[in-house]
C-alpha distance (Angstrom), angle and dihedral (degrees) to the residues before:
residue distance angle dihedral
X1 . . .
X2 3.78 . .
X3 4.01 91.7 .
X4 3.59 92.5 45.9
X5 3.99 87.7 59.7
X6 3.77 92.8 39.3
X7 3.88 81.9 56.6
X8 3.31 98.1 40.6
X9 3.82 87.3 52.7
X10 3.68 99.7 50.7
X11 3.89 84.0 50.6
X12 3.57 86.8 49.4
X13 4.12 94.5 49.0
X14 3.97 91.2 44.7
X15 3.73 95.5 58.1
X16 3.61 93.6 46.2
X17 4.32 87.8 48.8
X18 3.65 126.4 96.9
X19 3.95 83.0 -122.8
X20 3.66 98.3 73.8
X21 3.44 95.0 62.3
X22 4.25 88.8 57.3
X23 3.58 85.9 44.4
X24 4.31 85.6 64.5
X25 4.43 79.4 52.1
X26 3.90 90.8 51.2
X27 3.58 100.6 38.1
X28 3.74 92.7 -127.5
X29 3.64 117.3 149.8
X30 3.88 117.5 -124.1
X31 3.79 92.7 -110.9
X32 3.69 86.9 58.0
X33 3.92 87.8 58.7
X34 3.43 92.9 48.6
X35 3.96 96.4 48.6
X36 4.09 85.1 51.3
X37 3.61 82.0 52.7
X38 3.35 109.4 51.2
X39 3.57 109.2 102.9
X40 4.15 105.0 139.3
X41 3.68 120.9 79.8
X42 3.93 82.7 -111.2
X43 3.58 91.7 56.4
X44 3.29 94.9 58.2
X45 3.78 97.3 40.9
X46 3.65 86.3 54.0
X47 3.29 94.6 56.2
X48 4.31 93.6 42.7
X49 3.87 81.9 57.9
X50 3.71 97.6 47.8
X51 3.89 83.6 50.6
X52 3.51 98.8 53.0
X53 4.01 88.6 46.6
X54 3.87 96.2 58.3
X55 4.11 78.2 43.7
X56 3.69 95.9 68.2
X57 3.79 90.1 36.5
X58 3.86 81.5 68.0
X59 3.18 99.4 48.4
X60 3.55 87.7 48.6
X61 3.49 93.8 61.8
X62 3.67 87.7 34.3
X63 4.22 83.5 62.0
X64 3.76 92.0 45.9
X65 3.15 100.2 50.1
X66 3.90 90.5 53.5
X67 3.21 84.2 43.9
X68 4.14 93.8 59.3
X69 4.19 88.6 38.4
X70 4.19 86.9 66.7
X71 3.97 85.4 51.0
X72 4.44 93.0 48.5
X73 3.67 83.6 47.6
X74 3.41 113.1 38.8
X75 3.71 106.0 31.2
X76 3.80 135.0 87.6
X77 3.96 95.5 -77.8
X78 4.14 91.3 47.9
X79 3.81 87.1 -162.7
X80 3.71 107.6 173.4
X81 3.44 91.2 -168.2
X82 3.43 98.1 69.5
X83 3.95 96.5 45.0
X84 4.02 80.8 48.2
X85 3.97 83.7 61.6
X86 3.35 99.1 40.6
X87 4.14 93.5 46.7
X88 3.40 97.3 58.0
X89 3.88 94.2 43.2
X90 3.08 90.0 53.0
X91 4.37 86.9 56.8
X92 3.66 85.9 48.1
X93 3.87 95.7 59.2
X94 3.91 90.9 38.4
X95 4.02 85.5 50.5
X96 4.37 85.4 50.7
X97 3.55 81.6 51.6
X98 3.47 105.8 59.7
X99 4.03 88.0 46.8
X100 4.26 92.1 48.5
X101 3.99 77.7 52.9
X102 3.60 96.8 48.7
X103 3.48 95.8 40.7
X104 4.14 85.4 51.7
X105 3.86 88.6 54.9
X106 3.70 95.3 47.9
X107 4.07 88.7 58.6
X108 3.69 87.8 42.9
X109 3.73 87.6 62.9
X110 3.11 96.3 42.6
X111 3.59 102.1 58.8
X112 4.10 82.7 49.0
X113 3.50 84.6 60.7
X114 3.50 101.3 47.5
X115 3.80 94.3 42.1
């Protein structure tokens, strides 16, 4: 809960900063401003957290998504092509996974490292 404030706080102080509005110039996203930002241990925990949050939301989707292939291919219609679809989404957002995870272990590191 505490990195999801610290988060939400550095989101908070970014929109409020001077910086945001040369972020619209650059074309840079505001979580790329706050992962040139983060400098404190916190910073970067916040931002292992947020990681690991938009990691299960893959595999969420990843899950559903299975989920939805069993219906294609088992139900009435039996349409492979849809459980085709839906199996190699379903790769994709395990794939985006993995990478949310990495990226999650990289800031935990990091705020070892800075500690």
């Amino acid at each position: 809960m505490a990195t999801r404030t610290s988060l939400a706080l550095m989101l908070g102080a970014l929109l409020l900063s001077p910086g945001l509005a040369a972020a619209g110039d650059d074309a840079r996203s505001l979580e790329q401003l706050v992962i040139e930002m983060a400098h404190s241990p916190a910073n970067h925990t916040a931002l292992a957290a947020h990681y690991r949050a938009k990691a299960e939301e893959a595999r969420a989707d990843r899950r559903r998504h299975k989920s939805m292939r069993r219906i294609y291919t088992g139900g009435k219609q039996g349409t492979r092509a849809g459980g085709f679809h839906c199996k190699r989404l379903a790769a994709r957002f395990s794939s985006i996974a993995a990478e949310y995870d990495g990226l999650a272990m990289l800031h935990d590191a990091e705020a070892a490292r800075a500690q």
